[in-house]
MOPAC internal coordinates of N, CA, C and O (Angstrom, degrees):
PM7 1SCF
backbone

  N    0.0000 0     0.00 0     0.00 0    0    0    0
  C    1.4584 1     0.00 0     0.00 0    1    0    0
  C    1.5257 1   112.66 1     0.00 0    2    1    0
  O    1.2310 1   119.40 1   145.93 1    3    2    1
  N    1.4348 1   118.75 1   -34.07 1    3    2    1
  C    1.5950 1   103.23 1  -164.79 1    5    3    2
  C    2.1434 1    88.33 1   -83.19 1    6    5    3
  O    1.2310 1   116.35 1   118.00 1    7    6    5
  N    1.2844 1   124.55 1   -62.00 1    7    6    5
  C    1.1795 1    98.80 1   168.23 1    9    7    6
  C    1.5172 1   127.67 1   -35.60 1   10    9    7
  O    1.2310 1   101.13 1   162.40 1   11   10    9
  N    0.8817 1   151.93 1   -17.60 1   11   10    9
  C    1.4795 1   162.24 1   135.81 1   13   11   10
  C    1.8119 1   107.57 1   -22.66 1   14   13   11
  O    1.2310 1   130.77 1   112.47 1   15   14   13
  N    1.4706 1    96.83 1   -67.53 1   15   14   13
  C    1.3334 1   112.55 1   176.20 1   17   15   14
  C    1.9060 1   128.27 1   -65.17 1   18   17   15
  O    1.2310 1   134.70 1   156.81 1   19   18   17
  N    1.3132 1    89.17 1   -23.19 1   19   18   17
  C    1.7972 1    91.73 1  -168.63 1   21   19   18
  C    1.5911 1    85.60 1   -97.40 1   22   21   19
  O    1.2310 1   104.77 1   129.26 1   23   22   21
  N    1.4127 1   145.75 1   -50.74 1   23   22   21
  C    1.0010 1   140.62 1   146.47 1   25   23   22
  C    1.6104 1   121.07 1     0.83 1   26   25   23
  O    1.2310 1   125.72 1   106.00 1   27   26   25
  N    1.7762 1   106.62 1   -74.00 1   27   26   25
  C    1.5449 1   116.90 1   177.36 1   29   27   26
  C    1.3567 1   102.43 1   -38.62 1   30   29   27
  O    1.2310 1   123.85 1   111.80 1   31   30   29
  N    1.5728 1   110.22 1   -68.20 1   31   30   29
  C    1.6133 1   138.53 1  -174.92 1   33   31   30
  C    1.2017 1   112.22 1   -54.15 1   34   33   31
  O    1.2310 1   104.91 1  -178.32 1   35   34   33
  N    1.1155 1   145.50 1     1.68 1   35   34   33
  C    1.7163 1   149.28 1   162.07 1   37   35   34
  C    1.3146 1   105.35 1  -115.20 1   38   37   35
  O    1.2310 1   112.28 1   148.71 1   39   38   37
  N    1.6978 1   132.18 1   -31.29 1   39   38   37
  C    1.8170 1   123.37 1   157.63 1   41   39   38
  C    1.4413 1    87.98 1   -50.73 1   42   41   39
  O    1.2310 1   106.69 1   119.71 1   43   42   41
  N    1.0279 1   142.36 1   -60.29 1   43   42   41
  C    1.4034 1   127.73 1  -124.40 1   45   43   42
  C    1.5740 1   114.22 1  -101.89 1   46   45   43
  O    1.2310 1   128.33 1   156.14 1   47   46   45
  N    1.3143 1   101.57 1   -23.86 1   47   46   45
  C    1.6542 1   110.65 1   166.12 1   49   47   46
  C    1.6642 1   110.31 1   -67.36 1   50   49   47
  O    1.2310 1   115.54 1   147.72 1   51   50   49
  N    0.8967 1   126.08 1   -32.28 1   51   50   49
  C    1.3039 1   138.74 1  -164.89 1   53   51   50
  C    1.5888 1   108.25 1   -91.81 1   54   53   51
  O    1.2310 1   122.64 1   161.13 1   55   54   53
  N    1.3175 1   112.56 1   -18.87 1   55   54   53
  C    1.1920 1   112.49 1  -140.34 1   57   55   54
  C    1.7997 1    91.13 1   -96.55 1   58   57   55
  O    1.2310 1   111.34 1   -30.48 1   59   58   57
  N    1.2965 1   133.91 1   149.52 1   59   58   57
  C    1.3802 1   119.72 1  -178.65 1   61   59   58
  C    1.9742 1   145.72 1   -43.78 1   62   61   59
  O    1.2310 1   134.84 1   143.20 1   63   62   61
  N    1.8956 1    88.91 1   -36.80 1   63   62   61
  C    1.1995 1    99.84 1   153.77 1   65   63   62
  C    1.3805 1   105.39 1  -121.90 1   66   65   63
  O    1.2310 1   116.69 1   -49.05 1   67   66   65
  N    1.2598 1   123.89 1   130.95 1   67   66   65
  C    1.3844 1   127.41 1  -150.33 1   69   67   66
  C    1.7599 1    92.40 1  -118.18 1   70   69   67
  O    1.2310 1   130.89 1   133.63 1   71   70   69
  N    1.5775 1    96.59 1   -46.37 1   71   70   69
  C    1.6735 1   105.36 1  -173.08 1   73   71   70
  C    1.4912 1   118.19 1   -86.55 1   74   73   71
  O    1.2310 1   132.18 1   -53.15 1   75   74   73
  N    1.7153 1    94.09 1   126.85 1   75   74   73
  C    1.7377 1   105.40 1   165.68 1   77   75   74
  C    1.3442 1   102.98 1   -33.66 1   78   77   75
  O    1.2310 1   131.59 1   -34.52 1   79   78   77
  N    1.5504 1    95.23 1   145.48 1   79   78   77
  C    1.7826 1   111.48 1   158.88 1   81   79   78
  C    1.5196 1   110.92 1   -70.48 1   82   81   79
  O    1.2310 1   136.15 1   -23.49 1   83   82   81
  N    1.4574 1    86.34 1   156.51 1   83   82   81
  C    1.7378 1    86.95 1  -175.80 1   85   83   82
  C    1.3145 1   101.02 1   -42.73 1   86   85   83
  O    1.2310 1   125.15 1   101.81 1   87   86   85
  N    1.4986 1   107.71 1   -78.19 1   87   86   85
  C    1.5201 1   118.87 1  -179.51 1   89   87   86
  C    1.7448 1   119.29 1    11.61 1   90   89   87
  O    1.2310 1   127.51 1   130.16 1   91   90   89
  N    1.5881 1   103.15 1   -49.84 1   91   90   89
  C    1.3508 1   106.24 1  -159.65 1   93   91   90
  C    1.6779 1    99.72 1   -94.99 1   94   93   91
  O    1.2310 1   128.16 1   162.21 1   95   94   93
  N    1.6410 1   101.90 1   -17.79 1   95   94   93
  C    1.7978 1    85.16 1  -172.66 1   97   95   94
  C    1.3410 1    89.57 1   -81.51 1   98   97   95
  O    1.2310 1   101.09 1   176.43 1   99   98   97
  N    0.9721 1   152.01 1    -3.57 1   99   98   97
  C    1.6778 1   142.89 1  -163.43 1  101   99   98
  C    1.7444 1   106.09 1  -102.82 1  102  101   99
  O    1.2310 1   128.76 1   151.16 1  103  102  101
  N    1.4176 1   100.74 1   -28.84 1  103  102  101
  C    1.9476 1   102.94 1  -177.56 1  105  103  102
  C    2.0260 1    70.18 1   -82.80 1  106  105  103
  O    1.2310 1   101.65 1   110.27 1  107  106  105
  N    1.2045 1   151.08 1   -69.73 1  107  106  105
  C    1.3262 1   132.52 1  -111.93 1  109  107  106
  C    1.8496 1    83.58 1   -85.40 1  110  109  107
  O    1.2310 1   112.88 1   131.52 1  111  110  109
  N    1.4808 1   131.05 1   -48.48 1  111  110  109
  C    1.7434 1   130.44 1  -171.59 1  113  111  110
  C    1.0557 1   112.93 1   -98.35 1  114  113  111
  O    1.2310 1   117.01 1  -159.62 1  115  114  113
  N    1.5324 1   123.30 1    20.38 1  115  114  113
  C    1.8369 1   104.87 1  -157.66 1  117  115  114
  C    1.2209 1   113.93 1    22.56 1  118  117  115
  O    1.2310 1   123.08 1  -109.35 1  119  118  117
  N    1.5394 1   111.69 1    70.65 1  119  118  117
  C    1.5073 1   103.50 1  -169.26 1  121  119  118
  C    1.9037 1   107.58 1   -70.09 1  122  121  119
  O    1.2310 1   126.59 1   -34.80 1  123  122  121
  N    0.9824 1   104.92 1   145.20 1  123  122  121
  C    1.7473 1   130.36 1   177.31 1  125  123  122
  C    1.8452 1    96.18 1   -78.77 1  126  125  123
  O    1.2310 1   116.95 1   -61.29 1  127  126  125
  N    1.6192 1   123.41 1   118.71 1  127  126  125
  C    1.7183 1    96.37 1  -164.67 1  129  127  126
  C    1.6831 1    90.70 1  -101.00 1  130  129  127
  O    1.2310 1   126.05 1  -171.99 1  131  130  129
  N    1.5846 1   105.97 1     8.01 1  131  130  129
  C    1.8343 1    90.11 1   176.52 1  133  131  130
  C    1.6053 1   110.21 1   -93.16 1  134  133  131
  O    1.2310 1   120.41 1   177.41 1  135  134  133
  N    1.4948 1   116.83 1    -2.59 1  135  134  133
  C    1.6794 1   137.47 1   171.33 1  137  135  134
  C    1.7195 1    93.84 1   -64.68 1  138  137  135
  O    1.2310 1   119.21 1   -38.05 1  139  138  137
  N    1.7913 1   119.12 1   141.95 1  139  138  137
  C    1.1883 1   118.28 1   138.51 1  141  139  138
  C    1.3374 1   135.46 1   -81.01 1  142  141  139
  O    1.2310 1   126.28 1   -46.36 1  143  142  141
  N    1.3434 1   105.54 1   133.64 1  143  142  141
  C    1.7745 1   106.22 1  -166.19 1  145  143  142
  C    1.5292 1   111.73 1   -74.12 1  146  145  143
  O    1.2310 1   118.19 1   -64.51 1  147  146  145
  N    1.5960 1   121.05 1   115.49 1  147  146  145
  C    0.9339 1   107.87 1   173.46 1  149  147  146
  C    1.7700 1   105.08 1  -124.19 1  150  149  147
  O    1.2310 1   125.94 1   -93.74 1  151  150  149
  N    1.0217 1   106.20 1    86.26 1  151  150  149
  C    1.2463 1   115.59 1   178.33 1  153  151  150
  C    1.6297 1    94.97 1   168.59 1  154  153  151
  O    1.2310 1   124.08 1   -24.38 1  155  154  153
  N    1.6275 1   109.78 1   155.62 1  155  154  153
  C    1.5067 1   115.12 1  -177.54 1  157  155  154
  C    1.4979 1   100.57 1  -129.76 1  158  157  155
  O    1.2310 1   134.28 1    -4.52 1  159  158  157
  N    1.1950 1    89.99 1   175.48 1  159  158  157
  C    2.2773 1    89.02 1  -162.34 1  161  159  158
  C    1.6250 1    72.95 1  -133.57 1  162  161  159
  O    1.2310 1   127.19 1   -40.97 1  163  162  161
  N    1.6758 1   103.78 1   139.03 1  163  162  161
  C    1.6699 1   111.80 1   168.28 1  165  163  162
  C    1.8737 1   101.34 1  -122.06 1  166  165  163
  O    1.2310 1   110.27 1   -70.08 1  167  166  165
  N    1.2293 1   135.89 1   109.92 1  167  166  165
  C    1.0431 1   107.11 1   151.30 1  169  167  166
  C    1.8462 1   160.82 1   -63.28 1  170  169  167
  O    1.2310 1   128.81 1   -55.32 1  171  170  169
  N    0.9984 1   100.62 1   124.68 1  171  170  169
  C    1.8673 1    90.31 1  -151.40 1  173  171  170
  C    1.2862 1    79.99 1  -102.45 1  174  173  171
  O    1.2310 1    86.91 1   147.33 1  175  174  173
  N    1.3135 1   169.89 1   -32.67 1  175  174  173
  C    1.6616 1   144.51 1  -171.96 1  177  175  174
  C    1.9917 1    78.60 1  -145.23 1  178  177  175
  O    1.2310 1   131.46 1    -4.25 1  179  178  177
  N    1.5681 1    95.49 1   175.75 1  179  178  177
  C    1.2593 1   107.79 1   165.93 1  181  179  178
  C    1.5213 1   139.74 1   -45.92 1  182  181  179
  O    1.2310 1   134.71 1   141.42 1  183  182  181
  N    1.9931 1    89.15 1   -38.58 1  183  182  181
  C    0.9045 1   122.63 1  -163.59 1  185  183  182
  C    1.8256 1   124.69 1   -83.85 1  186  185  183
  O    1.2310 1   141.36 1   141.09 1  187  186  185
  N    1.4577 1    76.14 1   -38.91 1  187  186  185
  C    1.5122 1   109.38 1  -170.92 1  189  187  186
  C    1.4225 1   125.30 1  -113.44 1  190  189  187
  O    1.2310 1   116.57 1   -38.45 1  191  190  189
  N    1.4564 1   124.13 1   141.55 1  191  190  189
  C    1.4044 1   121.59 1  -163.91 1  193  191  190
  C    1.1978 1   109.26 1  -136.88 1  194  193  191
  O    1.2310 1   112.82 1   -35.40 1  195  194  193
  N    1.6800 1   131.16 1   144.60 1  195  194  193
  C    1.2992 1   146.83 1   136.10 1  197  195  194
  C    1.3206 1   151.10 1   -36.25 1  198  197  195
  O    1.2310 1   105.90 1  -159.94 1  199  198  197
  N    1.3403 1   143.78 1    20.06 1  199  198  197
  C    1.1916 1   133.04 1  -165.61 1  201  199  198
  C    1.1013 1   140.36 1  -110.41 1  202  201  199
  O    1.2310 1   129.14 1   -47.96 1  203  202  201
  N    1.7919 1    99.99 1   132.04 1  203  202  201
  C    1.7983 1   128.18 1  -151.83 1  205  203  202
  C    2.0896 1    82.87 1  -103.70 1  206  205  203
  O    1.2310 1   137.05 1   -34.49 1  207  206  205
  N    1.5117 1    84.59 1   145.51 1  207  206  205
  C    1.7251 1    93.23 1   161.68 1  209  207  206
  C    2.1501 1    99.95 1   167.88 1  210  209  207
  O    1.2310 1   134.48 1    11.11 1  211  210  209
  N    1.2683 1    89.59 1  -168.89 1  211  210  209
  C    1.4617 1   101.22 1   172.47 1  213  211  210
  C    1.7146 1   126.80 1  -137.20 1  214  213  211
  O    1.2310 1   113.99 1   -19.93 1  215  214  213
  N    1.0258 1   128.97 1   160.07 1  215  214  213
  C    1.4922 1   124.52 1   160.25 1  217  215  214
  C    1.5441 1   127.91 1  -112.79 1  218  217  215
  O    1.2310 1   107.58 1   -70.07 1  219  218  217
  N    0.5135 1   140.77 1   109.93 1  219  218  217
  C    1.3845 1   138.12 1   156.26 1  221  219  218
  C    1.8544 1   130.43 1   -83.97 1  222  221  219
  O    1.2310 1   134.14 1   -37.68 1  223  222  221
  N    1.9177 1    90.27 1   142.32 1  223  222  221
  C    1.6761 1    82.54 1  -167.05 1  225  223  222
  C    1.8504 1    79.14 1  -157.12 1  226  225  223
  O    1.2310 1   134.92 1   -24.99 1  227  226  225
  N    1.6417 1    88.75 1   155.01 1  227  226  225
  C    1.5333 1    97.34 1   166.32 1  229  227  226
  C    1.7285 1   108.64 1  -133.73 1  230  229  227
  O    1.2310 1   125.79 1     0.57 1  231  230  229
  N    1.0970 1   106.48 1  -179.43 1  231  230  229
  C    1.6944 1   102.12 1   164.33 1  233  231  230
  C    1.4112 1    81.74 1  -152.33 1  234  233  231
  O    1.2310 1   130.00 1   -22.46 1  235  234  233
  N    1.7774 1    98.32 1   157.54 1  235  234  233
  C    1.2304 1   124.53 1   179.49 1  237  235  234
  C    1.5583 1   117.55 1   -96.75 1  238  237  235
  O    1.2310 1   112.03 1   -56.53 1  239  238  237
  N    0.6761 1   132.63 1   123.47 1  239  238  237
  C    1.9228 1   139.19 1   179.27 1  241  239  238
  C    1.8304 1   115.57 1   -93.19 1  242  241  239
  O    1.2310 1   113.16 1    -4.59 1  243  242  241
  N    0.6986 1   130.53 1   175.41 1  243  242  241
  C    1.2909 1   130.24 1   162.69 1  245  243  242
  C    1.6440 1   127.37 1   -58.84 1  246  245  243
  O    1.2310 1   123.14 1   -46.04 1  247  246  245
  N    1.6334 1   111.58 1   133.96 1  247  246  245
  C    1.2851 1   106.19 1  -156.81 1  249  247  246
  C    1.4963 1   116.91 1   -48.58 1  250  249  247
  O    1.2310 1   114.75 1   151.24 1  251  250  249
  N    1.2570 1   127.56 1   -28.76 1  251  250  249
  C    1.8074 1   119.53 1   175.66 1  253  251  250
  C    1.4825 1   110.01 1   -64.40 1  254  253  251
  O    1.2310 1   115.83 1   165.64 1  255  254  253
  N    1.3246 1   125.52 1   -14.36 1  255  254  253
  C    1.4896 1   125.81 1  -167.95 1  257  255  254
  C    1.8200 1   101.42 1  -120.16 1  258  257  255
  O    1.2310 1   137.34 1   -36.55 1  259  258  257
  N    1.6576 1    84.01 1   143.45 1  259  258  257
  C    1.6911 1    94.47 1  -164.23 1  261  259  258
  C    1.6767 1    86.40 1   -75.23 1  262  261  259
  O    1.2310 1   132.11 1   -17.79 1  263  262  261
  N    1.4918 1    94.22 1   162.21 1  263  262  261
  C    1.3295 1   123.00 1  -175.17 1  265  263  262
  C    1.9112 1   106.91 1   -87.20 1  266  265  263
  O    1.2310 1   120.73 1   -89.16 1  267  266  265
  N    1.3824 1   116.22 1    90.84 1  267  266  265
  C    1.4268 1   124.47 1   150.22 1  269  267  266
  C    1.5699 1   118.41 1    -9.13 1  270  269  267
  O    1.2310 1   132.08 1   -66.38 1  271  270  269
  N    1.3636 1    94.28 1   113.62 1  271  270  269
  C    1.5899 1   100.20 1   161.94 1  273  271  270
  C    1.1839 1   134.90 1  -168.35 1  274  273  271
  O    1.2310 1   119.74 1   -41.80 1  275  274  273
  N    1.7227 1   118.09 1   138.20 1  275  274  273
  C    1.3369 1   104.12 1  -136.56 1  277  275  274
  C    2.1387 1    88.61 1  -132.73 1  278  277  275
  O    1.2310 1   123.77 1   -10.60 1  279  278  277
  N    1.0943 1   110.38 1   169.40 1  279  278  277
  C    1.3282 1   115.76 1   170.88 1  281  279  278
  C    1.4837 1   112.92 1  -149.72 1  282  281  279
  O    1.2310 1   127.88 1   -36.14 1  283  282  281
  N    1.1987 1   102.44 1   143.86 1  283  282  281
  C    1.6825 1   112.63 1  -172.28 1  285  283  282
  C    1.2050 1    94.39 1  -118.75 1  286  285  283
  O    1.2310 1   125.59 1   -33.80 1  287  286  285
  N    1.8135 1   106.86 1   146.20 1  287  286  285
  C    1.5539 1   120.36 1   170.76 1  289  287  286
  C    1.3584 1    97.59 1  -121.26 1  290  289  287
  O    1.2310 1   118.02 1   -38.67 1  291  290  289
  N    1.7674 1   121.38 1   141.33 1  291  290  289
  C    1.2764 1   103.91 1  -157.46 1  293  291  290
  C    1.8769 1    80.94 1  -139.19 1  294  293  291
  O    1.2310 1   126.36 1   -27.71 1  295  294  293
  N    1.5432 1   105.37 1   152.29 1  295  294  293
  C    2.2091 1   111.61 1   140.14 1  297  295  294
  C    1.3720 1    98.33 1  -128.06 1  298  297  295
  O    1.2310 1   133.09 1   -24.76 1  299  298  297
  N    1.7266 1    92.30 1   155.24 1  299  298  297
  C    1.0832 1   104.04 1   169.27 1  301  299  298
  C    1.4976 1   123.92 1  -144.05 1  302  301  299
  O    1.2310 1   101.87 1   -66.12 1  303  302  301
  N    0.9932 1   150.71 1   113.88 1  303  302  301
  C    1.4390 1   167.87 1   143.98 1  305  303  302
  C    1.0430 1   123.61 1    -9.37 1  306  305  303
  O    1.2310 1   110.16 1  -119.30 1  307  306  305
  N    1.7836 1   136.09 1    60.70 1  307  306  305
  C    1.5561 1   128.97 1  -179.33 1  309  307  306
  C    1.3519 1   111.54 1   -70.51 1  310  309  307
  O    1.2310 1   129.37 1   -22.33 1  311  310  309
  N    1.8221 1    99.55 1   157.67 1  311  310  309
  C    1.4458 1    97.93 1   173.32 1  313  311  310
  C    1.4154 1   103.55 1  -133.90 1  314  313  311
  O    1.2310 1   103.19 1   -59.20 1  315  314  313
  N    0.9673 1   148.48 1   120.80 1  315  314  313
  C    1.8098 1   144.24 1  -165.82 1  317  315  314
  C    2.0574 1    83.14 1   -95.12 1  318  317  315
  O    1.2310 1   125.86 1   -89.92 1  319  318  317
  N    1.4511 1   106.34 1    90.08 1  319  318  317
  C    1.4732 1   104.04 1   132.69 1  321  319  318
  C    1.7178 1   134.12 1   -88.96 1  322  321  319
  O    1.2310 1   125.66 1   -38.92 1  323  322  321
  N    0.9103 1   106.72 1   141.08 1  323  322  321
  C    1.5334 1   121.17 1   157.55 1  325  323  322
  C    1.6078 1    97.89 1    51.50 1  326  325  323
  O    1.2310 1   117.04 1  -141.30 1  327  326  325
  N    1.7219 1   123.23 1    38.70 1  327  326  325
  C    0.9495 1   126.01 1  -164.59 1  329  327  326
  C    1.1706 1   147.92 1    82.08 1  330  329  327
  O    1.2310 1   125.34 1   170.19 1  331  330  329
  N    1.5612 1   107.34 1    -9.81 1  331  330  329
  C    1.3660 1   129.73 1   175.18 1  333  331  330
  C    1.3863 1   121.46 1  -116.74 1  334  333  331
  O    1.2310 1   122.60 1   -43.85 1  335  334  333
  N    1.5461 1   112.62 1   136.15 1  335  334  333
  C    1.6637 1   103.78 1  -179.38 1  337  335  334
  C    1.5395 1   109.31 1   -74.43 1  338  337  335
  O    1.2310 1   122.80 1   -29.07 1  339  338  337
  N    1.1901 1   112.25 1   150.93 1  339  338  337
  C    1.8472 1   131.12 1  -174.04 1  341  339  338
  C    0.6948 1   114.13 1  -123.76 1  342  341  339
  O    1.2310 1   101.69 1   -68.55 1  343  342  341
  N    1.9846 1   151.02 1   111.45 1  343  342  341
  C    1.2467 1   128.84 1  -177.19 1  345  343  342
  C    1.6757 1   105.33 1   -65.50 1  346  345  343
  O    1.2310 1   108.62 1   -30.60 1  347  346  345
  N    1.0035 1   138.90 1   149.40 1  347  346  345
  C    1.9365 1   131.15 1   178.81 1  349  347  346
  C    1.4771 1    92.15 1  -125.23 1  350  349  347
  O    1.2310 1   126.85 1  -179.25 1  351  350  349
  N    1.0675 1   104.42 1     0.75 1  351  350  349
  C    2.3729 1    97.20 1   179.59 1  353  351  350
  C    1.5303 1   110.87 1   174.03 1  354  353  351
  O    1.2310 1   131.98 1   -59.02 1  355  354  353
  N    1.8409 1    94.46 1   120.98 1  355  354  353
  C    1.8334 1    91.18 1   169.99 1  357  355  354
  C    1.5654 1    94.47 1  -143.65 1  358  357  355
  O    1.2310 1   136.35 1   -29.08 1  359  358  357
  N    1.3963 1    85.96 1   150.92 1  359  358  357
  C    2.0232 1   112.51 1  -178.46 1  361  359  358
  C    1.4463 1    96.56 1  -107.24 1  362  361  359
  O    1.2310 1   110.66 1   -54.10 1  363  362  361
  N    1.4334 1   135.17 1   125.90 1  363  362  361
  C    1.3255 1   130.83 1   138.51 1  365  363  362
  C    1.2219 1   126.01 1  -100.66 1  366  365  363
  O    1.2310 1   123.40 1   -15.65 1  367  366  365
  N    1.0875 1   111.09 1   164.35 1  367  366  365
  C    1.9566 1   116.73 1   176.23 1  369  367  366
  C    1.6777 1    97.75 1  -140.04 1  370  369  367
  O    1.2310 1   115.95 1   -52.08 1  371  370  369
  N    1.3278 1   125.29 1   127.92 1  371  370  369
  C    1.5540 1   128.17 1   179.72 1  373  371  370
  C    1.3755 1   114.47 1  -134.22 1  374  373  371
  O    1.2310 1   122.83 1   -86.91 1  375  374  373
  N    1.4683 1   112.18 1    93.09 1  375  374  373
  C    1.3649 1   125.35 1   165.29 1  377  375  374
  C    1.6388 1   124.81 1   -70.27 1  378  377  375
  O    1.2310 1   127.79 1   -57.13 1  379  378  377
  N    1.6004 1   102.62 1   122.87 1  379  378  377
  C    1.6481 1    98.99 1  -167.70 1  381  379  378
  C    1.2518 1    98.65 1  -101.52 1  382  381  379
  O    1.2310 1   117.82 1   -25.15 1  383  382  381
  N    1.4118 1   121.76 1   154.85 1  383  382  381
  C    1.8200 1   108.08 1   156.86 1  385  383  382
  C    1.9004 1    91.70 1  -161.52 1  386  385  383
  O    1.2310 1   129.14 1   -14.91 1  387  386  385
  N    1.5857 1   100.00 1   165.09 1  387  386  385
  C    1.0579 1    90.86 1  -174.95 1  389  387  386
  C    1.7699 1   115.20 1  -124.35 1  390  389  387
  O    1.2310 1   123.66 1   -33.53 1  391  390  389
  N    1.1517 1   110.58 1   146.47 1  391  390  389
  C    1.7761 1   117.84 1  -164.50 1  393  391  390
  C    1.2550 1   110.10 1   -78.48 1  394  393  391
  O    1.2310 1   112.99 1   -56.64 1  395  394  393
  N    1.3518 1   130.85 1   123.36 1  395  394  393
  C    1.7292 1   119.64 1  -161.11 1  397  395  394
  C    2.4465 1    87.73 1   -76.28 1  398  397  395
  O    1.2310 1   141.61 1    -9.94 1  399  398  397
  N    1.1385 1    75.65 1   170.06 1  399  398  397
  C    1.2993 1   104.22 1  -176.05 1  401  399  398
  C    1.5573 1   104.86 1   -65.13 1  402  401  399
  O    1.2310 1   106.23 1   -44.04 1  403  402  401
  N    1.2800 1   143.19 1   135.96 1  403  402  401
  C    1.3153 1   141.77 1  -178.71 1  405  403  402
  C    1.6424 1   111.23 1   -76.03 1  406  405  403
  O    1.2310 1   123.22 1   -49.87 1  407  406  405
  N    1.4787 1   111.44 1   130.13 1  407  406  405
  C    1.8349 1   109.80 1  -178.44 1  409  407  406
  C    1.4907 1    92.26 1   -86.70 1  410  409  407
  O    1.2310 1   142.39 1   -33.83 1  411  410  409
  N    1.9096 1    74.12 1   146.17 1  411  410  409
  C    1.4447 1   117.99 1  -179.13 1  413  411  410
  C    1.5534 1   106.89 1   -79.54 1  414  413  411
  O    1.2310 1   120.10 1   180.00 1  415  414  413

């Protein structure tokens, strides 16, 4: 099955229109349209969906200590049962590093 899937996902990158219609990234995130999209939705069957993207986030610490920050690269595996999208599979990868403190 996952060859099945990277298969779908390499027709479809290649393929002329490669990218879901809006339509579908908005049923798959309730997408928010004043949010920037950082992640893309590919459809690979009717049924079933693709989606590659990242997050980013920091937290702040006390002013002598640099400010934490980390980014995630994510896929994920939809499944539209019974009318509803399902995630059925996700891979993350989360790179931390930290931001030196800004001079005074």
């Amino acid at each position: 099955m996952p060859l099945l899937a990277l298969l779908l996902f390499v027709a479809r990158v290649f393929a002329p229109d490669s990218a879901a219609p809006d339509g579908l990234y908005a049923q798959l995130l309730q997408d928010d349209p004043s949010l920037p999209r950082t992640s893309t939705v590919l459809e690979l069957q009717p049924d079933r969906a693709l989606q590659l993207g990242y997050q980013h986030a920091t937290a702040a610490q006390a002013a002598d200590h640099p400010t934490v920050a980390a980014e995630s690269r994510f896929v994920r595996i939809w499944q539209r049962v019974d009318g509803q999208w399902q995630r059925q599979r996700q891979r993350q990868r989360t790179f931390r590093y930290d931001v030196p403190p800004p001079a005074r």
